[in-house]
C-alpha positions as CSV (number, residue, x, y, z in Angstrom):
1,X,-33.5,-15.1,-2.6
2,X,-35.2,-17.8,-0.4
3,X,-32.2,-20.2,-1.2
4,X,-30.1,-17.0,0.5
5,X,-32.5,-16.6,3.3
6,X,-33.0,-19.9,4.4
7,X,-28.9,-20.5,4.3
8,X,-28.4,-17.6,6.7
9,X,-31.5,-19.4,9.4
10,X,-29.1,-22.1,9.4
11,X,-26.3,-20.4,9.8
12,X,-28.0,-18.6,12.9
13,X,-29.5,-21.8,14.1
14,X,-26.0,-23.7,13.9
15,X,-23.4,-22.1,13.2
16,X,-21.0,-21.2,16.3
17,X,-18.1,-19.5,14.3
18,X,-19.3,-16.9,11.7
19,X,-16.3,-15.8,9.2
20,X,-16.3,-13.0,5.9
21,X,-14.7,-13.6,3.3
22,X,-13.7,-10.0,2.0
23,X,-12.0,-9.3,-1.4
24,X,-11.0,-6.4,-3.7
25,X,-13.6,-5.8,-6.0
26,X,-13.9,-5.8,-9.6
27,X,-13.4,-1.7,-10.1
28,X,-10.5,-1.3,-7.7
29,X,-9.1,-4.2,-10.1
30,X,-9.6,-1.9,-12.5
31,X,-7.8,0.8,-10.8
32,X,-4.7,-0.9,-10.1
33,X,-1.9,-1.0,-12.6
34,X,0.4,-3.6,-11.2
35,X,-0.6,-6.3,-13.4
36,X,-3.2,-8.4,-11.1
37,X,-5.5,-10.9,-12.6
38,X,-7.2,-11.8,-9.7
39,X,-8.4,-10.7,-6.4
40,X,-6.7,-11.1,-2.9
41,X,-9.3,-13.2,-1.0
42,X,-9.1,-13.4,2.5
43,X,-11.8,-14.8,5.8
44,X,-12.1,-13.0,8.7
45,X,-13.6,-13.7,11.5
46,X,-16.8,-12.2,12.6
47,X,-16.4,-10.9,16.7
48,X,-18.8,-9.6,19.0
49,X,-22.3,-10.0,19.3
50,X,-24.5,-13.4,19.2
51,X,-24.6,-15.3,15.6
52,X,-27.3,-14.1,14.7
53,X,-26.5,-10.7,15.0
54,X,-23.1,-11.7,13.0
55,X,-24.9,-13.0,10.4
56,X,-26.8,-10.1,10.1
57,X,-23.8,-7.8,9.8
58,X,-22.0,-9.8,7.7
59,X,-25.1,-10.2,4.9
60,X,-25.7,-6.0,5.1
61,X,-22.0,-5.3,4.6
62,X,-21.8,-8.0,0.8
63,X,-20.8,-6.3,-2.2
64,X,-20.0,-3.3,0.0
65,X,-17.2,-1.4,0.2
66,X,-15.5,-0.8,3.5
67,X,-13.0,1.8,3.5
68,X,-9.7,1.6,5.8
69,X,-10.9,5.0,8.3
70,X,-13.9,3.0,9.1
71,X,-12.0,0.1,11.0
72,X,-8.9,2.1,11.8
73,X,-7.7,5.3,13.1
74,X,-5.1,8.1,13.2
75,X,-3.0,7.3,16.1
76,X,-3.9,3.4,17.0
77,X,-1.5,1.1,17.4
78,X,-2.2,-2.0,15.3
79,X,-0.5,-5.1,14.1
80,X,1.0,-6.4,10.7
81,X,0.8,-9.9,9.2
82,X,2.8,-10.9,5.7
83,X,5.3,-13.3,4.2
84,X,8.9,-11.9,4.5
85,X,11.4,-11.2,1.9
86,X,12.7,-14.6,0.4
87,X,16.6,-15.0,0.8
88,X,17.2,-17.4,-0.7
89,X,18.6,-21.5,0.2
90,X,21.0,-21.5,3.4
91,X,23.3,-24.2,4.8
92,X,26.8,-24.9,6.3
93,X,29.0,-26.5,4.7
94,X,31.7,-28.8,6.1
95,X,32.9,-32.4,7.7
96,X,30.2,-32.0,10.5
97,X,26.9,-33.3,9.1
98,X,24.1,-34.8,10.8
99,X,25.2,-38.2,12.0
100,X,27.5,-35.9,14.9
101,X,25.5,-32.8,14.8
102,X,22.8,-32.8,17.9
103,X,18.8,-31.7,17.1
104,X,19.1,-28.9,18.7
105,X,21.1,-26.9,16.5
106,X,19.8,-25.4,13.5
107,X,19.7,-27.1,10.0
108,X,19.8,-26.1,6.3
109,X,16.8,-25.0,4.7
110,X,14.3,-21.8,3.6
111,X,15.5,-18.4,4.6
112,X,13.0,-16.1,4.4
113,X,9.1,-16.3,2.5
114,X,8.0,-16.5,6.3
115,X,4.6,-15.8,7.9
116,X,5.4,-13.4,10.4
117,X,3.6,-10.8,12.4
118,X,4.7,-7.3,14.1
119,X,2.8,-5.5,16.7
120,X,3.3,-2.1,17.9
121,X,2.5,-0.5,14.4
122,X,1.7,2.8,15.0
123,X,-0.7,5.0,12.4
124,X,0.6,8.0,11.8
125,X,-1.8,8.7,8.6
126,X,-5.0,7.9,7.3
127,X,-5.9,9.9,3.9
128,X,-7.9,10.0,1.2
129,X,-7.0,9.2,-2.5
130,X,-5.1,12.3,-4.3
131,X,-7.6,11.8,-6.9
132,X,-10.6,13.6,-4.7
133,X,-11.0,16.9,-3.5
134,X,-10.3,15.5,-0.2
135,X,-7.0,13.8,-0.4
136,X,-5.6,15.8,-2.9
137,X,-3.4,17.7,-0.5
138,X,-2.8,14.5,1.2
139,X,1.5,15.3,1.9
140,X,0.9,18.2,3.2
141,X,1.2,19.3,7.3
142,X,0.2,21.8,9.0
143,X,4.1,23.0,9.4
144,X,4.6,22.2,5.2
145,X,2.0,24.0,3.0
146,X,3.4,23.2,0.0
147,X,0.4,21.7,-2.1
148,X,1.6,18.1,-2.9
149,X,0.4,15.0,-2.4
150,X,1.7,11.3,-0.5
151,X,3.9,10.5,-3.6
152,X,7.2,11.3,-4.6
153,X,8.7,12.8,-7.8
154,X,8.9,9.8,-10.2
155,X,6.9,7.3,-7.7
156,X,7.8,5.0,-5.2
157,X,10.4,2.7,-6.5
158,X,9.1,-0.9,-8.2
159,X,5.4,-0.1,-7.2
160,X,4.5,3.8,-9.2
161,X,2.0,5.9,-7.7
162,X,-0.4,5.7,-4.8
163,X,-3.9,7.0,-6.2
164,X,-6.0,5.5,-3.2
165,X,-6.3,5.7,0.0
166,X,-3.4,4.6,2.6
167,X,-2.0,4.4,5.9
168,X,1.5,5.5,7.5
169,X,2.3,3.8,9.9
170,X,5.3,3.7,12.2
171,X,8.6,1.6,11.3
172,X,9.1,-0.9,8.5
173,X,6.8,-3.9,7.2
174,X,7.8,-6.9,6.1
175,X,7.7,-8.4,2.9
176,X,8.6,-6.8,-1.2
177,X,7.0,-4.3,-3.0
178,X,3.6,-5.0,-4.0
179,X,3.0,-7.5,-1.4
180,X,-0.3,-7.5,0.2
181,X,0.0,-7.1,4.1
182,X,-2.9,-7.7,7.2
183,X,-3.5,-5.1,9.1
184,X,-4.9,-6.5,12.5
185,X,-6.0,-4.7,15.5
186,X,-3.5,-4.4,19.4
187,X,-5.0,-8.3,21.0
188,X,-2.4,-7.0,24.0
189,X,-3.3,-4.4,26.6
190,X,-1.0,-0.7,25.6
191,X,1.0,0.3,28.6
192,X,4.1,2.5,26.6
193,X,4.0,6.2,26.1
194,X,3.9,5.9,22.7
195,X,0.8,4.6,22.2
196,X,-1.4,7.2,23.6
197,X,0.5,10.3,22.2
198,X,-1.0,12.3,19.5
199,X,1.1,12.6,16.6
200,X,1.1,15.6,14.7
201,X,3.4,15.4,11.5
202,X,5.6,18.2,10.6
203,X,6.8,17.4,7.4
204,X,7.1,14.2,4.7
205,X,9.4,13.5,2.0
206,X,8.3,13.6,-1.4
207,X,11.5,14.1,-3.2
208,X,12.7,11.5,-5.9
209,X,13.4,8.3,-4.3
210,X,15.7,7.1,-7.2
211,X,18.5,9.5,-6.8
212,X,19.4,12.1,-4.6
213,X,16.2,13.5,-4.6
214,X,16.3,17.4,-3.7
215,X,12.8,18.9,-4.9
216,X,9.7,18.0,-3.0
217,X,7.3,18.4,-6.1
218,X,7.7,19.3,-10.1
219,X,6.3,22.8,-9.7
220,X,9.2,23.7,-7.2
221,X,12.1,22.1,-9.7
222,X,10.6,23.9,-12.6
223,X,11.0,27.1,-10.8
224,X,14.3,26.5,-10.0
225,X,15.5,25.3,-12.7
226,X,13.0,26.8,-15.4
227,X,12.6,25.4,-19.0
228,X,15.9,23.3,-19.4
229,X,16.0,21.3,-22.3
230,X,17.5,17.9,-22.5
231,X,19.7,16.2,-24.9
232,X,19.9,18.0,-28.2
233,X,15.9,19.7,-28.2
234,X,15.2,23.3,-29.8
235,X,11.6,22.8,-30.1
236,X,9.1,23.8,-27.2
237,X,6.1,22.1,-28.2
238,X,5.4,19.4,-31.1
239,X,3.1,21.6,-33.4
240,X,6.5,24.1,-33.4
241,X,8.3,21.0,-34.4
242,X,5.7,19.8,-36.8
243,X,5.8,23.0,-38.3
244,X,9.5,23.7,-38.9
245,X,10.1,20.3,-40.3
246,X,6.9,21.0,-42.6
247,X,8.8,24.1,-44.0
248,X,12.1,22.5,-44.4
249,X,10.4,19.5,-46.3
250,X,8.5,22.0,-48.8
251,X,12.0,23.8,-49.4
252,X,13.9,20.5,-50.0
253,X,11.5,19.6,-52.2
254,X,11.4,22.6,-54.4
255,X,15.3,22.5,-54.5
């Protein structure tokens, strides 16, 4: 502890540039199912305030969690940062190559797997994991009051279910499934319309995103379509099953 303490008067007494470095934590690890071994680790940097103020916030806020409605809100427009989708080597082909070809034009090389970053990403969401009382009605709108939650019927494709919190934001994001993405705050001044309106959602998708989906939860298919069997079943339930074949094993054996 006085190791700790006497690192951080140093930091106060030198440092110009104080940084975080802030990481998913061992549980939520726990809680994701996409095959992780380790943590994304990432620095941020510190703003506002003198160091020593910094350094104070920083050292309060370790081994704490930080949920996303505490730095964000419903209805700020914010910016993305990721790698994009890789496509792949690209080149032309032909009798021009570079001993004729000037520098200015554009060479062979690595399409895609770029650092890039949008602005103008506008939150339309901010909810709570389905998994608490809170966010368990998290699809719903005010116009929709069918009890479901964020995720459609059989998950989103190549990434399952989402069971913690999230943010919808406006327009697409770059990068694959399963890619982690920076969510920065608007560095530029907002002067459009659409960054000061309030947005009120009327209704969200939740039908199958594998087909064409055309039930927004399992409850409403199962009352259209009631208790259809697939394939060759005739058994509701296993211990119906487990008895029948019982029976017909006790009668084959005393034929």
């Amino acid at each position: 502890m006085k190791s700790i303490q006497a690192d951080l008067a140093k930091m106060k007494k030198y440092c110009s540039i104080i940084g975080s470095f802030c990481s998913l934590s061992t549980l939520q690890m726990k809680v994701m199912k996409h095959r992780e071994k380790k943590a994304h680790i990432t620095e941020i940097q510190v703003d506002g305030g003198t160091v020593p103020e910094k350094v104070d916030w920083a050292y309060e806020h370790f081994e704490k969690q930080v949920p996303v409605d505490s730095v964000f809100a419903q209805d700020e427009v914010t910016g993305t940062i990721g790698v994009t989708k890789g496509k792949d080597f690209k080149a032309c082909v032909g009798a021009w190559h570079p001993s004729r070809v000037q520098f200015t034009v554009a060479r062979a090389g690595q399409k895609g797997c770029h650092h890039r970053t949008e602005v103008n990403k506008k939150i339309y969401r901010i909810a709570k994991s389905c998994l608490t009382g809170e966010g368990r009605r998290n699809g719903d709108t005010d116009y929709d009051i069918t009890e479901k939650s964020i995720n459609p019927m059989g998950g989103f494709p190549h990434y399952g279910l989402v069971n913690q919190d999230f943010v919808l934001i406006r327009g697409c994001c770059m990068g694959s499934k399963k890619r982690p993405i920076t969510l920065r705050k608007s560095l530029i001044t907002q002067t459009k319309r659409f960054a000061y309106e309030k947005i009120n959602l009327k209704w969200i998708d939740t039908s199958s995103k594998f087909d064409h989906g055309r039930f927004q939860t399992h409850a409403e298919k199962k009352a259209f379509m009631g208790n259809v069997q697939f394939g060759h079943g005739r058994f509701q339930t296993h211990a119906e099953k487990k008895a029948f074949m019982g029976k017909l094993k006790k009668d084959f054996v005393a034929a």
